[in-house]
C-alpha positions in Angstrom: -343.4 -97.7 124.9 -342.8 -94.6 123.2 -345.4 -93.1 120.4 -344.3 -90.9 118.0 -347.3 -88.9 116.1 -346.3 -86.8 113.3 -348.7 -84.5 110.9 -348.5 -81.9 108.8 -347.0 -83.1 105.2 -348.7 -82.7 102.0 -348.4 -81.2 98.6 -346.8 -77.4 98.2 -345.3 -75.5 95.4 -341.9 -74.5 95.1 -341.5 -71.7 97.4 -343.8 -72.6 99.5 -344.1 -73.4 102.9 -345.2 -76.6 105.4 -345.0 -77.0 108.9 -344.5 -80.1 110.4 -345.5 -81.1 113.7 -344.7 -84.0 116.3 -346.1 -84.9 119.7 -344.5 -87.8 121.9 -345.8 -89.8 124.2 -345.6 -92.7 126.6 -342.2 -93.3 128.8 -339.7 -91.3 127.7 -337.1 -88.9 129.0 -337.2 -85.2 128.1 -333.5 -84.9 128.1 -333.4 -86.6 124.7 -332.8 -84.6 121.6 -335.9 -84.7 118.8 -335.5 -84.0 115.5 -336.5 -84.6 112.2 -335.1 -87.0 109.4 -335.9 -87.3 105.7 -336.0 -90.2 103.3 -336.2 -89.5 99.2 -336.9 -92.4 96.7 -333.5 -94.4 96.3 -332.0 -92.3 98.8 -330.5 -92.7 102.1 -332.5 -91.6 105.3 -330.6 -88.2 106.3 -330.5 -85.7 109.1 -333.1 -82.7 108.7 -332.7 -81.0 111.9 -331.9 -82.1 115.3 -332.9 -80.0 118.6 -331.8 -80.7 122.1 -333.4 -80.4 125.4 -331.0 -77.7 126.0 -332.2 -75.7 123.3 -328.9 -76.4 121.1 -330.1 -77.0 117.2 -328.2 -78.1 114.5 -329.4 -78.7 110.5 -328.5 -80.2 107.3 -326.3 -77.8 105.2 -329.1 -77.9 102.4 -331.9 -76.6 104.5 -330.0 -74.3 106.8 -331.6 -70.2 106.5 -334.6 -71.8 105.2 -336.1 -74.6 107.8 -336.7 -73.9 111.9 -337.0 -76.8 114.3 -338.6 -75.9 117.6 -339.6 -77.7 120.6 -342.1 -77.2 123.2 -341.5 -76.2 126.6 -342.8 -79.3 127.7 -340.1 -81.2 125.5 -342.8 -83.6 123.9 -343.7 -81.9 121.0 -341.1 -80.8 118.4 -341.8 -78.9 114.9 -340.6 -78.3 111.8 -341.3 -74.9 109.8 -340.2 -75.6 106.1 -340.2 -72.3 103.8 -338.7 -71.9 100.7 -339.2 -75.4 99.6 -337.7 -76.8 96.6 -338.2 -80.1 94.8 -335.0 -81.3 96.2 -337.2 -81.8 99.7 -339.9 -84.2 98.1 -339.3 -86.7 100.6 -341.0 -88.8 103.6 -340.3 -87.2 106.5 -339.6 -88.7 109.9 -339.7 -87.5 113.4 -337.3 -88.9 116.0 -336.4 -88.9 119.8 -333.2 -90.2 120.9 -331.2 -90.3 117.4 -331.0 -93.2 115.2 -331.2 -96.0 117.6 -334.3 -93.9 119.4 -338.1 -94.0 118.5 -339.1 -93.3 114.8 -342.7 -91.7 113.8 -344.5 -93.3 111.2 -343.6 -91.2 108.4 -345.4 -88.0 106.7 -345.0 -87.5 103.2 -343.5 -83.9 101.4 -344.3 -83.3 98.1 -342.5 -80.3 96.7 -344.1 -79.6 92.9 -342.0 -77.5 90.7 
């Protein structure tokens, strides 16, 4: 069983900045990508940013130059620096491990204020 803990959501200005943060645990294979997915009211859950084991890192066209997924060494703990926020990235977050048919975290909420 696979636990996915995230933290580090909350309420920012516009402009600001959140980073979020996600450890894994329990069986899992560091080989699999982790990576971050967000869900806005009435809106589809999306691709945030996505890294690999092998260090390859791809993101949404709407957050590229402004977001920065990393992962640890280790391979169990992936984050997500958010700067420049907008209200356009009020959403709950989700962290992920093994794409959509992986492991989901249990959601942190990102409130952007304008």
């Amino acid at each position: 069983q696979v636990q996915l803990v995230e933290s580090g959501g909350g309420l920012v200005q516009a402009g600001g900045s959140l980073r979020l943060s996600c450890a894994a645990s329990g069986r899992m294979f560091s080989f699999n990508a982790m990576g971050w997915y967000r869900q806005a009211p009435g809106k589809q859950r999306e691709l945030v940013a996505v890294a690999t084991a092998g260090g390859t890192k791809n993101y949404a066209d709407s957050v590229k130059g402004r977001f920065t997924i990393s992962r640890e060494n280790t391979k169990t703990t992936v984050y997500l620096q958010m700067n420049s926020l907008k209200p356009d990235d009020t959403a709950v977050y989700y962290c992920n491990l093994g794409g959509t048919n992986g492991n989901w975290g249990q959601g942190t909420q990102v409130t952007v204020s304008s």
